[in-house]
C-alpha positions, 0 to 999 in steps of 0.5 A: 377744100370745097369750103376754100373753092366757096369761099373764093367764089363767093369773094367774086361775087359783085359787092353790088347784089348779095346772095340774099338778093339785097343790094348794098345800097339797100343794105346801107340804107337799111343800116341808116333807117335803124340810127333813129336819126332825121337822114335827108332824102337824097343821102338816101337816094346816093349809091355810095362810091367807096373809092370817092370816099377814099379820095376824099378821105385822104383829102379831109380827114387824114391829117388828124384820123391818119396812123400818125397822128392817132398815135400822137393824140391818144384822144382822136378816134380811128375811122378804120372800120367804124359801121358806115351808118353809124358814121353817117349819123356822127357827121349829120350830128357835127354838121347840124351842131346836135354834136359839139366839137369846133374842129369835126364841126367845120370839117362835116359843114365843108362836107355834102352829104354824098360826101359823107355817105362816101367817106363813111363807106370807104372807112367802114372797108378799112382794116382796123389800125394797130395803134399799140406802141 
């Protein structure tokens, strides 16, 4: 019973500030440092704002990453729960055509990078999709 009333109030908690004391923005950036990747400077300085990224998830991405279409085009990955930093680093990667691929490509070079840090964050709080049918 105590482990329940723990966890509920640990759910309660701000997202903003763990209990170790480390924001999630630092956490974030923290994640972005390890990637080994060139992160512009002001990706770094944006405080990641999840339900923007919803809305432009629903926006730009939906349409080909959406239950739909993943379930037609076996080849297209879910972004449900993919690490937010590593996400980041695909999208850098298609923007700056380190990653080749036309569609991602155009749609990553329409993007800012707070649009990207944004995006990447709501996905990476989705719940993993069941794509088995």
């Amino acid at each position: 019973m105590k482990m329940k009333i723990l966890s509920l109030t640990l759910l309660m908690l701000p997202l903003s500030v763990a209990a170790d004391g480390v924001s999630d923005h630092d956490r974030y950036n923290q994640a972005l440092a390890k990637l080994n990747a060139q992160i512009p400077p002001a990706l770094v300085e944006h405080q990641a704002d999840a339900e923007r990224g919803g809305t432009l998830a629903m926006q730009r991405c939906i349409a080909c990453h959406g239950e739909g279409m993943l379930k037609m085009m076996k080849t297209y990955p879910s972004l449900n729960g993919q690490k937010s930093a590593f996400m980041v680093k695909q999208l850098l990667e298609f923007k700056s055509g380190q990653r080749v691929n036309p569609i991602m490509q155009a749609q990553a070079m329409s993007l800012s990078d707070a649009d990207i840090k944004d995006i990447a964050l709501w996905y990476s709080q989705q719940p993993l999709m069941n794509l088995a049918q």
